[in-house]
N, C-alpha and C positions, 0 to 999 in steps of 0.2 A: 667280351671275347668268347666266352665261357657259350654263350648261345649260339655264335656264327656257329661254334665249330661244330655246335649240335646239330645247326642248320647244314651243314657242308655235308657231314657224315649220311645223315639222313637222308637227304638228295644222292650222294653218290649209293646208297644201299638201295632207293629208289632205282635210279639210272639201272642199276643192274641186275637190282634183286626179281623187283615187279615190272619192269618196262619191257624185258622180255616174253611177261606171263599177263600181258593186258590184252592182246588179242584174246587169247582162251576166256579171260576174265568178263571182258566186253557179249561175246556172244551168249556166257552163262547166265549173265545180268538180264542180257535181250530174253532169256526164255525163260527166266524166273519170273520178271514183272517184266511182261511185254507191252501193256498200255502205258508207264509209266516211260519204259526205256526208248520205244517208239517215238513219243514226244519231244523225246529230248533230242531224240535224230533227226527229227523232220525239221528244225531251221537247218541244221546242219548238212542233211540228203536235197535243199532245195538253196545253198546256198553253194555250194559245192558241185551240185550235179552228181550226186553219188547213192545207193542205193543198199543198206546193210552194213553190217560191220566188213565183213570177209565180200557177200553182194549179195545178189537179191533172195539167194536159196536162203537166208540164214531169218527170211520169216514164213519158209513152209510150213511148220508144225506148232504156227503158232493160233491163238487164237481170235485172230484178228483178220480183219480182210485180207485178202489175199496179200496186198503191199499198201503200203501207208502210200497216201496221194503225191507225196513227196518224192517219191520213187519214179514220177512219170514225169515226160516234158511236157505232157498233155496232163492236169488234172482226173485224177479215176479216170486212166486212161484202158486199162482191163474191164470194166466196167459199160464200156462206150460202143456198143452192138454198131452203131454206121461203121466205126471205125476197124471191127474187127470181119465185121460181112458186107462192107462195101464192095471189096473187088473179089471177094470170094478168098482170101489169102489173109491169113492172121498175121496184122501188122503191130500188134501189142506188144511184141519183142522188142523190135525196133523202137520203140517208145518210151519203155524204161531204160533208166540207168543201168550200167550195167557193170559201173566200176563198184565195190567197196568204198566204205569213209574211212578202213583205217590206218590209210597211208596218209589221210588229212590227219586225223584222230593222233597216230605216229609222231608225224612231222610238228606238229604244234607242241607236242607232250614234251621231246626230245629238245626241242627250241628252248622253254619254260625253263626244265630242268637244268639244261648247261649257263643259262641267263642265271639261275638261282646259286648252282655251285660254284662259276666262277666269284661273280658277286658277293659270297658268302667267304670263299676262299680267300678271295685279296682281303677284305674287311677282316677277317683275321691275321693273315699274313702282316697286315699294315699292323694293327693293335700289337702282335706279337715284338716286331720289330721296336713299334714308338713303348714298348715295355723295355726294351734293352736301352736302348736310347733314357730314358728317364733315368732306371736304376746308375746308367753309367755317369750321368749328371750328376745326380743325388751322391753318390761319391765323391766324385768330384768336386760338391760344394760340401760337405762334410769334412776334405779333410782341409780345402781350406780355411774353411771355419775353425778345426781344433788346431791349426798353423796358427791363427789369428788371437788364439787364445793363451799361446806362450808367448810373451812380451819378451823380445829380446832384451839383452842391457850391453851396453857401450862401455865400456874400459878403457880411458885412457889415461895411462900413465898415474895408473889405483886411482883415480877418481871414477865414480860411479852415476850415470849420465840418465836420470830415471825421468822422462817425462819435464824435463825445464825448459825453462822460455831459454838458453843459451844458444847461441851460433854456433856453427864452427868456427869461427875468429877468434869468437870469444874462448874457444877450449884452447885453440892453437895455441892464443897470447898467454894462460897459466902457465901451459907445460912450457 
C-alpha cells in the first residue's frame, strides 16, 4: 500500500509539477545534446509527420544540418538543388513538416501519467479499504473467540450441568 501511494503522489507532483515545464525542458535537452536528442526524434518526426519540439525553428542554432531527414516528406529534402531550382520557386517549405512533436510528446505523456495515477490510486483505495474490512473481521473473530472461552453453566434447581452426557428428559425427570 505503502508504495502505490508513493506511486500516486509522485505522478500527481509529476502531472503538475514537470508536465507543464516539459516543453521548456524538451528544447533545453534538443540544444544541450543535439546529436543525441535529434535521434531520438527522428522515429518520432517521421512517424508522426512532425518536425521539432515547438517546429522546425528549434534546430536553427544547432549544430547539425540544417533539419534531421525526418523533418521532410521528401528525404534531405533542403539538400535536393532539382527540387528547390526546378521551376525557379523554392519549394523546400512546402516539403517539411511544419507542425511540432510536442502536442504528440504532450498527449502520450498526459495519457501515461493519468493511466499510472488512476491505477495507483484505486490499488490503494482497494488495499486501504480491504485494511478496514480485515481489522473489522479480526474483531469480530476475537471477540468470538474470548465469548467461546467463558463456558457457560446451567443451574437447574442447584444442580450444576457441566459438560455430561445428560438430556433434557433426563434433568426434567430429577427435578
Amino acid at each position: 500500500m505503502i508504495l502505490n501511494l508513493i506511486v500516486f503522489v509522485i505522478s500527481l507532483l509529476y502531472y503538475f509539477l514537470i508536465l507543464p515545464k516539459l516543453r521548456f525542458l524538451l528544447v533545453r535537452t534538443l540544444h544541450q545534446t543535439p546529436l543525441s536528442t535529434s535521434n531520438l526524434l527522428d522515429n518520432l518526426q517521421m512517424k508522426y509527420t512532425c518536425c521539432g519540439i515547438n517546429s522546425k525553428d528549434d534546430y536553427k542554432d544547432l549544430s547539425l544540418d540544417p533539419l534531421p531527414g525526418s523533418c521532410c516528406r521528401v528525404p534531405y529534402c533542403w539538400r535536393d538543388t532539382d527540387i528547390n531550382f526546378h521551376s525557379g520557386l523554392n519549394t523546400t517549405i512546402s516539403l517539411i513538416h511544419s507542425n511540432g512533436c510536442y502536442s504528440i510528446i504532450d498527449r502520450y505523456v498526459t495519457i501515461e501519467l493519468w493511466i499510472l495515477i488512476v491505477v495507483s490510486g484505486c490499488c490503494t483505495l482497494i488495499q486501504f479499504f480491504l485494511m478496514i474490512v480485515l481489522c473489522k473481521l479480526y474483531r469480530r473473530f476475537k471477540n468470538i473467540d474470548d465469548d467461546n472461552d467463558i463456558q457457560p453453566k446451567f443451574v437447574s434447581h442447584g444442580m450444576s450441568i457441566d459438560n455430561s452426557s445428560r438430556t433434557i428428559e433426563a434433568i426434567t425427570q430429577i427435578s
